[in-house]
Each structure stands twice: as structure tokens, then as C-alpha cells.
N, C-alpha and C positions, 0 to 999 in steps of 0.2 A: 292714660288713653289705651295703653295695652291691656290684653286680655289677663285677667288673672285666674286663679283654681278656682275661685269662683264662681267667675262666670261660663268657664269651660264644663261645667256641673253643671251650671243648668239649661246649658244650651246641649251637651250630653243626655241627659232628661228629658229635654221635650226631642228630639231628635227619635230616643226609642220608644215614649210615648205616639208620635209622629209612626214609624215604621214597623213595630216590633221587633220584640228580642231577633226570631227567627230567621226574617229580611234580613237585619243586618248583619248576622252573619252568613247570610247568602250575598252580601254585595260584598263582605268582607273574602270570601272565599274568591269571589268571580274576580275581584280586586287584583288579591294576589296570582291568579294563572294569567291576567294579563300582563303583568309587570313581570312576570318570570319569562312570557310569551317574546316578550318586548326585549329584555335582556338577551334571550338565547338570538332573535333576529341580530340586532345586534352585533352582537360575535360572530356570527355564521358571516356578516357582512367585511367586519373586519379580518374574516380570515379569508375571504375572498378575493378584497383586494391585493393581500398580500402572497396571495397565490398567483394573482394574477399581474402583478409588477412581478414574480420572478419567471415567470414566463413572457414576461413582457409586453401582452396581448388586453387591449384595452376592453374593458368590463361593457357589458351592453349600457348605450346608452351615457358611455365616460367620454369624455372630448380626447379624440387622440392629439399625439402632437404634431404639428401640421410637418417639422420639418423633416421628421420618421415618414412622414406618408408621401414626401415627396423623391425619398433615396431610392 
């Protein structure tokens, strides 16, 4: 029931028959700056938060914690 080398060949096949050579390495290029896009957001978020736990100061949009905002 799984796919084998097979049939990844010919579904590979009609896929570039379907698209051309050209296309798809323009969906393969566009592919990869998203997924790289994705990653670096990502990090940028993770070092954010952790910038901002040590300053203490709740991140836009973070639920602070109610009994800090009542001291």
C-alpha cells in the first residue's frame, strides 16, 4: 500500500511533464526562501522571548501574570 521507487517515478514524470523543468525549479527556489524565511522568524521569536523574560516585561500581546500586576 505504500509508495514505492516506482511509483515515485512516475508520478515525478508526469508532475514535470505537468509543470516543466523551469517551474519547478522556480517553486523549488521560492520553496526554500520560505522555509529559510520561516526559520530565521522563528529564532528572531525565540530570542525575543528570552530577552524579554529577562527583563521581565511581557511581550505584546503575552498574558501577563495577574499577581505581578497587582504588587
Amino acid at each position: 500500500m505504500g509508495l514505492s521507487i516506482p511509483h515515485l517515478l512516475v508520478v515525478l514524470v508526469i508532475v514535470v511533464l505537468v509543470f516543466g523543468t523551469k517551474r519547478l525549479k522556480n517553486i523549488g527556489s521560492d520553496l526554500g526562501e520560505a522555509i529559510r524565511g520561516f526559520r530565521s522568524a522563528v529564532k528572531e521569536g525565540s530570542e525575543d522571548k528570552t530577552i524579554a523574560r529577562k527583563e521581565e516585561e511581557p511581550l505584546e500581546g503575552e498574558v501577563a501574570n495577574k499577581e505581578k500586576d497587582r504588587a
